[in-house]
MIVORO-449733 format. One line per field, with one value per residue: residue number from 1; x, z, y of N, C-alpha, C in turn. Coordinates in steps of 0.001 Angstrom, whole numbers. Each point is the difference from the previous one (the first is absolute). Layout:
BEGIN
num	c(NUM/...)
n_c1	c(X/...)
n_c3	c(Z/...)
n_c2	c(Y/...)
ca_c1	c(X/...)
ca_c3	c(Z/...)
ca_c2	c(Y/...)
c_c1	c(X/...)
c_c3	c(Z/...)
c_c2	c(Y/...)
END
This chain:
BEGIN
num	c(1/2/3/4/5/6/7/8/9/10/11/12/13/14/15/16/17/18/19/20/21/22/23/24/25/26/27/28/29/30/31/32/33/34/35/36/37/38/39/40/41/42/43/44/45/46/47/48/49/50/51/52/53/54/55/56/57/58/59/60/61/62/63/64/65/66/67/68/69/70/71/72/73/74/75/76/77/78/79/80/81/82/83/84/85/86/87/88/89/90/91/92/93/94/95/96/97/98/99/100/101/102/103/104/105/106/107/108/109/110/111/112/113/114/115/116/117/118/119/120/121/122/123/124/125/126/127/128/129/130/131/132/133/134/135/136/137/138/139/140/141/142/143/144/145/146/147/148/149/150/151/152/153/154/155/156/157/158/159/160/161/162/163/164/165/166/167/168/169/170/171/172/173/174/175/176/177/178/179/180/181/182/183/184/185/186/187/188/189/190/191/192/193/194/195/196/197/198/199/200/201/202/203/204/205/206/207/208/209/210/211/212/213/214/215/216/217/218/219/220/221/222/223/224/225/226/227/228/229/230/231/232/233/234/235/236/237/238/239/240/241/242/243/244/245/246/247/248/249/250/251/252/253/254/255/256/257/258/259/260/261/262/263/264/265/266/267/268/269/270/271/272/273/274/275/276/277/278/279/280/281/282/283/284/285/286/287/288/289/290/291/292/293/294/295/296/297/298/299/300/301/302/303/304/305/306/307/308/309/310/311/312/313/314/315/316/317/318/319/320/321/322/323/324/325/326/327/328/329/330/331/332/333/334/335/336/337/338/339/340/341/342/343)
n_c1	c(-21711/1334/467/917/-630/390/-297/623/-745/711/-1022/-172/-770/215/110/733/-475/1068/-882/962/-614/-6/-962/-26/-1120/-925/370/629/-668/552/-1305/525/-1140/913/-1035/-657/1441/203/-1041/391/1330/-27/-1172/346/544/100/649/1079/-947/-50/165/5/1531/-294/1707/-1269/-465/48/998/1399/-268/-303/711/466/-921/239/1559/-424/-334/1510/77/171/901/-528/755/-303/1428/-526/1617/207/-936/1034/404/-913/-243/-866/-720/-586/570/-487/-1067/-862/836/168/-983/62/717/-609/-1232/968/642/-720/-467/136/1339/56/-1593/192/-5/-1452/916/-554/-469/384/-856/1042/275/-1557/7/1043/-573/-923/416/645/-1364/-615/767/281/-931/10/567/-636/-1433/504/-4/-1566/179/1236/-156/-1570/865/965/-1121/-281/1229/158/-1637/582/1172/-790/1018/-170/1328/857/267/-602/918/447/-1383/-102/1861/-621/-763/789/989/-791/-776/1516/277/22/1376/-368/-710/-428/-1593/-1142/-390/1981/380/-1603/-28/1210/-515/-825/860/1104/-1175/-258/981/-460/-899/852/720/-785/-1023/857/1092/-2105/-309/1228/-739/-902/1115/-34/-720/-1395/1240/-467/-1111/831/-93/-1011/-720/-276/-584/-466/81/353/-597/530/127/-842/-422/-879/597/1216/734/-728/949/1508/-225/-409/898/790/-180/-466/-634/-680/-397/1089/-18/423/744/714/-1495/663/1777/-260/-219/1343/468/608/-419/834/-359/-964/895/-437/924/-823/-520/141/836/-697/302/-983/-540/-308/-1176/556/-115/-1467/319/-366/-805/-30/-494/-570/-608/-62/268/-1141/-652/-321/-855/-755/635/-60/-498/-277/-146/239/-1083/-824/256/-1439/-1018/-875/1005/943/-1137/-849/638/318/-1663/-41/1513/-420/-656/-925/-64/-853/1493/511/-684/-4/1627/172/-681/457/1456/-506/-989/1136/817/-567/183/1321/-167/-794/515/1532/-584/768/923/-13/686/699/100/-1304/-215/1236/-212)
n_c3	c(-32744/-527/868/-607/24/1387/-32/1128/-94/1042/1082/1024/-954/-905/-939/-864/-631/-1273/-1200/-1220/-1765/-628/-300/1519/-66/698/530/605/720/1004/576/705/981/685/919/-913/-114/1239/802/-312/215/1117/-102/244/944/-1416/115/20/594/-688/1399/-379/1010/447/233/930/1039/86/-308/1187/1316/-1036/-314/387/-227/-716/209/1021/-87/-462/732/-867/1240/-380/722/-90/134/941/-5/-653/1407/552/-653/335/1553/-741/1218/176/1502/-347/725/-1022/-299/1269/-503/-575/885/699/-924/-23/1146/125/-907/519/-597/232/552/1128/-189/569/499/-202/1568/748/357/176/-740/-392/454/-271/-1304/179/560/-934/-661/833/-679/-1417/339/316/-479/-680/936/275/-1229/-648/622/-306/-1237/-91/682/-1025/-896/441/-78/-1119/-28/492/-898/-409/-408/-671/-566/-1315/394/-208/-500/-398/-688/-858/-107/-422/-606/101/141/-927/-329/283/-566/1344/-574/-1329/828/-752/-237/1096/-562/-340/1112/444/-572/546/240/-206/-255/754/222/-870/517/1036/-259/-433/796/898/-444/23/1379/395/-568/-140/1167/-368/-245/559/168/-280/-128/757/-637/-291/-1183/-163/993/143/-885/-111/1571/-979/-465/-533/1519/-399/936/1433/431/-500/629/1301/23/-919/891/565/-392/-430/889/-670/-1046/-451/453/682/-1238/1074/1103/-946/-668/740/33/-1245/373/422/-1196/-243/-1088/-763/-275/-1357/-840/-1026/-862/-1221/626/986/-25/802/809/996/1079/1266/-324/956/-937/178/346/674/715/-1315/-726/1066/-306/-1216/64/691/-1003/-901/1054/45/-1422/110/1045/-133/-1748/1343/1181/-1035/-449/-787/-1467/615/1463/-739/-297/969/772/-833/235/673/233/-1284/744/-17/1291/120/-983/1340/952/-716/87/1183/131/-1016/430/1249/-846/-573/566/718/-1033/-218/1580/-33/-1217/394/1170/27/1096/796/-1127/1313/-947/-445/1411/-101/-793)
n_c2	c(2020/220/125/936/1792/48/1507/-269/710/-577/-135/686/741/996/-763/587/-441/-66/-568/-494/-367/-850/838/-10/-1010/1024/-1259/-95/1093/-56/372/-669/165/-25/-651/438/-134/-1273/-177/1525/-366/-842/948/846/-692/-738/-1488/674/843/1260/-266/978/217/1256/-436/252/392/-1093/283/450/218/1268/-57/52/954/973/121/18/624/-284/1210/805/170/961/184/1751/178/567/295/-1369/-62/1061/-227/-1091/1086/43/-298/962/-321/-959/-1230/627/861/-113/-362/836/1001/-1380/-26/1489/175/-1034/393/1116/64/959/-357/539/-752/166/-623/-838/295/-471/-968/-955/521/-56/-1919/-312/663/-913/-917/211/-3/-1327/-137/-86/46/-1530/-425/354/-671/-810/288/-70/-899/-131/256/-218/-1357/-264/-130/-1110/-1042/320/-8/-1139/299/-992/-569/-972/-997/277/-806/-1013/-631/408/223/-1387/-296/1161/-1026/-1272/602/607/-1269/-893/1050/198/-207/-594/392/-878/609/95/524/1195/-737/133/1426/401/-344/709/1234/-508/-284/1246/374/-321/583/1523/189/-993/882/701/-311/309/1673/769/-751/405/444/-205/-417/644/1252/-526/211/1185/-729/797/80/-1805/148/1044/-790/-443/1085/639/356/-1022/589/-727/1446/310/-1526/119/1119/-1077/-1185/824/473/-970/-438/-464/1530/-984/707/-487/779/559/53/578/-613/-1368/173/76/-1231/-523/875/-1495/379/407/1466/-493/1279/-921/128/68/-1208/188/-1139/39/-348/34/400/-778/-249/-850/-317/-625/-1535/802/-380/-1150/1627/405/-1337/-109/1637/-234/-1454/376/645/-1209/-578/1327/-199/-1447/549/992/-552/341/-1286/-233/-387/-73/-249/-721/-693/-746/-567/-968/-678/-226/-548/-246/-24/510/-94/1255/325/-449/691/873/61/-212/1006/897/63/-280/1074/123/-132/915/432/-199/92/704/579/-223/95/970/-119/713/262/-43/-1090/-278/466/323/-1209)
ca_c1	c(1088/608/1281/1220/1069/-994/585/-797/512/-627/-214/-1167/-1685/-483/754/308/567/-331/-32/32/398/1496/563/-1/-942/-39/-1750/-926/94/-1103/110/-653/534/937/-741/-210/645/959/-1590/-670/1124/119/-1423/736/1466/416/1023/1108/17/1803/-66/1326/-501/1285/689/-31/-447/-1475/93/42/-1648/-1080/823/-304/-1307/-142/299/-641/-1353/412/439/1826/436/1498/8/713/557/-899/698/-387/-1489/-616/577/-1050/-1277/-368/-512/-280/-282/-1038/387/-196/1205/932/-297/-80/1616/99/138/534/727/478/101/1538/781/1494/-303/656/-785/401/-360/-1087/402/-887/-430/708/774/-728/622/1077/-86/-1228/1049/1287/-848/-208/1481/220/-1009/790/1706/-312/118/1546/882/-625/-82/1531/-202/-861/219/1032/-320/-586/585/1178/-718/-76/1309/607/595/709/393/-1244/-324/-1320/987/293/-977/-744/321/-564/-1634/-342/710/-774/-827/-112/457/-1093/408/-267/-1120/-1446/-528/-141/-1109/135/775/-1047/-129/1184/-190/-1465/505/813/-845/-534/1517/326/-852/-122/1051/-303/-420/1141/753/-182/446/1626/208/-868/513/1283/-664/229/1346/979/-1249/142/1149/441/605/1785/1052/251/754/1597/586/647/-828/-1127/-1041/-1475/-1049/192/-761/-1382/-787/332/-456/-1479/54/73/-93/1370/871/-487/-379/913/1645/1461/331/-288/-1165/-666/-84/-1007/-1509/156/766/1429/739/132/-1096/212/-485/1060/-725/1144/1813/371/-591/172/67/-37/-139/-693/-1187/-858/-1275/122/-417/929/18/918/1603/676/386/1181/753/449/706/1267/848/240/853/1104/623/746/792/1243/886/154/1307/-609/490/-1469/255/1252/-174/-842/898/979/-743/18/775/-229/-1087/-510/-223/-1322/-208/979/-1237/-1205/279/390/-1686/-218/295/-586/-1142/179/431/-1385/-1078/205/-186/-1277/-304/418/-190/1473/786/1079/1330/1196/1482/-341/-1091/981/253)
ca_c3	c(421/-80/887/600/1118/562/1037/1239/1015/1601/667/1062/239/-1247/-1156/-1324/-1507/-1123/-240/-1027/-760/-820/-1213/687/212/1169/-410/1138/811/1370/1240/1307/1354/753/-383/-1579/-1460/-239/-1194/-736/-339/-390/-874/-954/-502/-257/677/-887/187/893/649/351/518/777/1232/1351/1148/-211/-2082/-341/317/-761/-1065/1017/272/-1336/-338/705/-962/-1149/-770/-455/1050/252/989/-103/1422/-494/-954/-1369/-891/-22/-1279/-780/77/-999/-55/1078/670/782/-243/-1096/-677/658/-772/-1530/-230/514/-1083/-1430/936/-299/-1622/-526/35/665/1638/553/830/2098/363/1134/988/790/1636/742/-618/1361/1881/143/13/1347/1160/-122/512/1196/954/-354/427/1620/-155/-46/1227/596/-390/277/919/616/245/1576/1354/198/30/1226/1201/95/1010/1266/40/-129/-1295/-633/-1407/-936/-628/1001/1141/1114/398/897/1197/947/9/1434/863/488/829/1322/757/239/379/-1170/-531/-143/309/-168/-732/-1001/205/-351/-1532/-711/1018/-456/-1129/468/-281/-1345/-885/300/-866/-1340/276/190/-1527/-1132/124/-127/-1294/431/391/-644/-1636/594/-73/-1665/-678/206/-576/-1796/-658/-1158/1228/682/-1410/-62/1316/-390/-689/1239/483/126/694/-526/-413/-1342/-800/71/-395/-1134/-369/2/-1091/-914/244/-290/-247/-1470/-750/-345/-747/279/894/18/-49/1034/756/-391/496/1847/511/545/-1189/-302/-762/-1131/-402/-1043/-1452/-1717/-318/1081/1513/1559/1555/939/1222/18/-167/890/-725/639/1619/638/447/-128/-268/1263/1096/-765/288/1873/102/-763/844/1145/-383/-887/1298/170/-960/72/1115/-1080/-1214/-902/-945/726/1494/-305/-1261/499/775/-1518/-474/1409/-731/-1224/-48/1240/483/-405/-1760/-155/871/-1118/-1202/612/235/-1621/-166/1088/-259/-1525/281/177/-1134/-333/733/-288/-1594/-282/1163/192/858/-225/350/420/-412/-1277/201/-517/-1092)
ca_c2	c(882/-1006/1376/-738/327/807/315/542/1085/-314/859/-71/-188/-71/-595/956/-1487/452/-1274/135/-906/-267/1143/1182/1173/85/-429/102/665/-293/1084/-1033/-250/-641/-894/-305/468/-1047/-827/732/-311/-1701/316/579/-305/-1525/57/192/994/1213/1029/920/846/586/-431/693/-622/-904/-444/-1670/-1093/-416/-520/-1872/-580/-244/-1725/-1431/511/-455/1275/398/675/1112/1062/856/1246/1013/658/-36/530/1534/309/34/-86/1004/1341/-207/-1449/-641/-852/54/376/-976/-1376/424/-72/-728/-1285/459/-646/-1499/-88/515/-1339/407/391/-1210/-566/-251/-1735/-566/-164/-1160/482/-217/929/1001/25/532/1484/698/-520/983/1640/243/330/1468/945/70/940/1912/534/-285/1433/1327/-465/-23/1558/598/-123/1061/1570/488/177/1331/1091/-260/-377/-1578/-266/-999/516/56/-1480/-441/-1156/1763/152/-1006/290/1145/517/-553/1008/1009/12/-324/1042/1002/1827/717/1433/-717/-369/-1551/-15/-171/-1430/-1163/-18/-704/-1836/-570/182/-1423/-403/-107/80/-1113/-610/412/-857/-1532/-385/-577/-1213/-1534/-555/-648/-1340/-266/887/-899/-1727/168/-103/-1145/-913/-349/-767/779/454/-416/-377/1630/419/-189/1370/1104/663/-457/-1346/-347/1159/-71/-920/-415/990/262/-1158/1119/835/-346/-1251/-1181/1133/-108/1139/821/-476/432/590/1313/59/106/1086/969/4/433/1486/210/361/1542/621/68/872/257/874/65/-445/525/-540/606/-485/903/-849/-1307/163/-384/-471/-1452/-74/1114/-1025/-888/916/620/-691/-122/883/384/-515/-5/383/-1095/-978/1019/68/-1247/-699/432/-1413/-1569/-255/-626/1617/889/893/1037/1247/1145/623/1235/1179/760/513/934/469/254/-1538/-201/-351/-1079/-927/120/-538/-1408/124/-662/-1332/-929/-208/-787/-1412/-709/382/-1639/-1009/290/-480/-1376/-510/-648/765/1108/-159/1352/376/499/468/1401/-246)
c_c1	c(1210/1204/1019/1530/-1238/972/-776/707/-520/87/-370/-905/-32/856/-580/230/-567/1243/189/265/1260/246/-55/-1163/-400/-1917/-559/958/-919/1165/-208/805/1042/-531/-173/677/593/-1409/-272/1325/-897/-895/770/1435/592/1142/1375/-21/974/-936/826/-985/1047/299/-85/-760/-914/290/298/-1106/-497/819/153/-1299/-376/839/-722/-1264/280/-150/1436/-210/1316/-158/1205/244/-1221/604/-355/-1116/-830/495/-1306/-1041/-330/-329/-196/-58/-1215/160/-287/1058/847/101/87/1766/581/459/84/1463/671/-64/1639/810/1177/-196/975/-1190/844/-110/-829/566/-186/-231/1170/1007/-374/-238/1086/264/-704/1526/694/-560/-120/1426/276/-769/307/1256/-525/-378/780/975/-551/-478/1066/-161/-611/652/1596/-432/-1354/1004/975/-445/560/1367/807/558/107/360/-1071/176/-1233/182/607/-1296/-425/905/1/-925/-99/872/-760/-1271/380/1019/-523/167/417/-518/-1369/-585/-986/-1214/402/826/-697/-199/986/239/-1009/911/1062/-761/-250/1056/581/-1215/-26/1363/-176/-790/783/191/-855/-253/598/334/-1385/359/1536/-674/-177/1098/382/-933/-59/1313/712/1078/858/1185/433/422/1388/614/792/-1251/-1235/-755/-986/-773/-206/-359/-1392/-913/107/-1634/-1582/29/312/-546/1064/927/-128/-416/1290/931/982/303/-30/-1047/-620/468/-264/-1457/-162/456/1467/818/2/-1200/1020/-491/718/-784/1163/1063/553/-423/169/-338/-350/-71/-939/-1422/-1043/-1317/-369/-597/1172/258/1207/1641/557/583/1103/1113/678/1073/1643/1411/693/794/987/808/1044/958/1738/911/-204/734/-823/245/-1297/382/897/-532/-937/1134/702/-717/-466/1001/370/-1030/-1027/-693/-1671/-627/472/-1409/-1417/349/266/-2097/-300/379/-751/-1243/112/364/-1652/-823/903/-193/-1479/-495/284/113/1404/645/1072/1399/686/1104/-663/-561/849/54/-1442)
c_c3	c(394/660/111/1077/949/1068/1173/1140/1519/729/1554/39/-1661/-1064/-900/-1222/-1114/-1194/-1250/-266/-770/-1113/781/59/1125/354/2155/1528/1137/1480/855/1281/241/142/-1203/-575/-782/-1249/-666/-1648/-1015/-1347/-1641/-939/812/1223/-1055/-800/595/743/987/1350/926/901/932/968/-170/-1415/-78/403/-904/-1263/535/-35/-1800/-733/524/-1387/-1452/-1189/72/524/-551/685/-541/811/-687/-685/-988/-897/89/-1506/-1001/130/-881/427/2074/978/441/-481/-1147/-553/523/-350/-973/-303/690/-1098/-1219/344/19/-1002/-523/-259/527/1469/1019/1822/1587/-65/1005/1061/456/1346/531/-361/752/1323/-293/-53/1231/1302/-659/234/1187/1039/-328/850/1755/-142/-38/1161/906/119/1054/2038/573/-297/850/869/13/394/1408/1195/-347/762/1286/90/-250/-1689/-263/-997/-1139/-107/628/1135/1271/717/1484/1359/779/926/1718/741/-2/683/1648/777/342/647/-1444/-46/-294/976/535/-1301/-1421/-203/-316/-1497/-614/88/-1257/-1917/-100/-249/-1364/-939/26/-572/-1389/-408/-410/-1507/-894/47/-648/-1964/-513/-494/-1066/-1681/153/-60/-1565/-532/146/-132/-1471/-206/-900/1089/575/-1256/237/1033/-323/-262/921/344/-141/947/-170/-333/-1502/-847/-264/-1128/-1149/-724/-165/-1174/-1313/-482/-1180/-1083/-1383/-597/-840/-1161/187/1354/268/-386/1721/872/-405/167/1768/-341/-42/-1363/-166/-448/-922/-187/-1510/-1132/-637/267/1097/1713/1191/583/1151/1255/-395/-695/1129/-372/764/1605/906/1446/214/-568/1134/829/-886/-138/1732/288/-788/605/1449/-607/-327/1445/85/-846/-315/55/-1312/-1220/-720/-1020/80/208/-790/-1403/767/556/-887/-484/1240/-49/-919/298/1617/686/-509/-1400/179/218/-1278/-1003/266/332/-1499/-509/518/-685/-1492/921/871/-1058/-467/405/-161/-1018/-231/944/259/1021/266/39/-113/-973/-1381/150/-222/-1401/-1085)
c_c2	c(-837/975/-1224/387/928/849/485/734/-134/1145/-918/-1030/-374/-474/421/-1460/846/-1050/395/-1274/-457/1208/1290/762/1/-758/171/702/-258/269/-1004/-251/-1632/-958/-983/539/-1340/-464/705/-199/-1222/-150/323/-662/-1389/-14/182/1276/899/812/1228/901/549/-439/693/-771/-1162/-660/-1859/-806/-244/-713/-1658/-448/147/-1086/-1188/-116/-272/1373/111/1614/1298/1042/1128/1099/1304/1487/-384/-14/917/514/-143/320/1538/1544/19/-893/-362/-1459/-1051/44/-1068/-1433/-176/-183/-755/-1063/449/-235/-1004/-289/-396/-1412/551/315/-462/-491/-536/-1691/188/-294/-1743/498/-141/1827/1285/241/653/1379/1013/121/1335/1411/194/-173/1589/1232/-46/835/1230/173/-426/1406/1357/-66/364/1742/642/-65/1437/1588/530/8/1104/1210/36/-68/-1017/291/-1337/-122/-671/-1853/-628/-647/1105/393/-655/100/877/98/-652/1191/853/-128/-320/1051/915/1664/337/906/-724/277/-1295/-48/-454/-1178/-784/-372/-412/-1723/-346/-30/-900/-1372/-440/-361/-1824/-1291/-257/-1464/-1182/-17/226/-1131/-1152/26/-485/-1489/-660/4/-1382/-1103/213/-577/-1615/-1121/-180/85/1831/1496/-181/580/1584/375/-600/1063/460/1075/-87/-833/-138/1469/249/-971/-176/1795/107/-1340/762/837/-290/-1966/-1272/829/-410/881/1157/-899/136/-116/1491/720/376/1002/1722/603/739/967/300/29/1555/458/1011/1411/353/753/299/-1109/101/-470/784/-819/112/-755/-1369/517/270/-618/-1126/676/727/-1201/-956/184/143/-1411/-662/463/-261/-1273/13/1179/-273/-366/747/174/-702/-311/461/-1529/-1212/585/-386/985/490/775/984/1112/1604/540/1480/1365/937/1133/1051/1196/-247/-1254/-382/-480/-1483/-1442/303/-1429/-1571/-684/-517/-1478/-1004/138/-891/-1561/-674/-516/-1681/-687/-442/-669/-1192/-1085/-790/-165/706/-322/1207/625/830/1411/1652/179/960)
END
């Protein structure tokens, strides 16, 4: 039995492999626990072998561990291989349109992560998810003291300077019970707090440990968040032929609705990591702030398009640009120069 592409479908507990030869036939199928799938693999299929499998939870590990193993590694976004599964789901089928899948020559394939790519990604989830309760936290506390009459305005920074006046005044109306709780919630907010900061400061050493990071905090409106989230997601960006490949991939190109001949145009895609769009965008509106006060032809073109048109088309589009000029810096491991960068 001689297989030369295999696809596998991961799970949990159970691994789904179904194995065809060089003329497509289908010579071996097997059902095996997590445990034994890596030896049950090795039995079957030489090293230089294709093994495909969907870009979801657990894929890259195992892809690092199948290259170490001297197999040939492709990983696919799981949109593109629902198109082949035939009939009903199960994970039979799933393996099956797994490695009818990678067949293809027009596929387009996930790069492989590195570990280092995945610290990094883990740090940005686990900030991201603090920020939400950070949020939902500042909410609880507004909406229990409005019971009691207290208002603060809507910023957090407004928050926090509340929070000590209300607990140390004591002809507010508080109770002492509901003062205690409010202390204990001062508390949490202020916790939620310090683990940012020490991510923060943790995403900030990174940035300033690689060479490819220092190089992308030149941009306008880029620091170590962006840098370090752009360096997780796409990593050195080889994968891309274009610049505008790559910022296609984040979302920040138009969506296409054409026919007969006939282009349309429409908003961004949003396609991609919603994620690294937003910190691209948040920033590109940090810089849309400032570029009134500079004379470069960056500052003065966003500026123009702001202008023409609405400040938010101005920061999508200054977000597009910054994701193509990453994508050179990247590709061609170059450094940034200012004066080219309007051009």
């Amino acid at each position: 039995m001689k297989l030369t592409r295999i696809g596998v479908d991961i799970a949990k507990q159970v691994f789904q492999l179904h194995g065809t030869d060089r003329s497509e036939q289908t010579l071996w199928r097997r059902r095996v626990p997590r445990e034994r799938w890596l030896q049950a693999l090795r039995e079957v299929a030489a090293p230089g072998c294709e093994i495909g499998m969907e870009a979801c939870g657990g894929a890259h590990h195992w892809a690092r561990q199948l290259q170490a193993m001297g197999y040939h590694v492709k990983l696919i976004a799981p949109q593109f291989v629902k198109p082949y599964v035939k009939s009903n789901k199960n994970d039979a089928y799933d393996a099956e349109a797994i490695c009818e899948a990678m067949s293809r020559p027009g596929m387009r394939f996930v790069t492989l992560k590195s570990t280092r790519q995945q610290d990094i990604q883990a740090l940005h989830r686990v900030r991201a998810s603090l920020m939400e309760q950070r949020t939902a936290k500042g909410n609880q506390i507004r909406g229990l003291v409005a019971e009691y009459g207290l208002v603060a305005p809507r910023e957090l920074s407004s928050l926090r300077r509340a929070m000590p006046c209300w607990l140390e005044d004591a002809d507010n109306g508080l109770s002492a019970c509901f003062r205690q709780l409010l202390d204990g919630l001062w508390r949490d907010l202020r916790g939620v707090d310090d683990r940012i900061l020490e991510l923060d400061h943790s995403l900030a050493d990174l940035a300033q440990a690689d060479p490819d990071e220092r190089r992308l905090q030149k941009l306008r409106g880029v620091g170590p968040l962006v840098a370090t989230a752009l360096i997780a997601a796409v990593g050195d960006a080889k994968q891309f032929v274009s610049g505008r490949q790559m910022a296609a991939s984040l979302g920040l190109t138009p969506r296409q609705h054409s026919s007969g001949g006939k282009d349309r145009l429409l908003g961004i895609s949003k396609r991609g990591d919603a994620y690294v769009r937003s910190l691209l965008v948040h920033g590109a509106r940090s810089a849309l702030r400032t570029a009134p006060a500079k004379d470069d032809r960056l500052s003065q073109w966003v500026v123009r398009l702001a202008k023409r048109g609405h400040p938010n088309v101005a920061s999508v589009a200054l977000a597009n640009k910054t994701a193509r000029l990453a994508w050179a810096l990247l590709h061609h491991q170059c450094e940034y120069q200012p004066a080219l960068a309007a051009a």
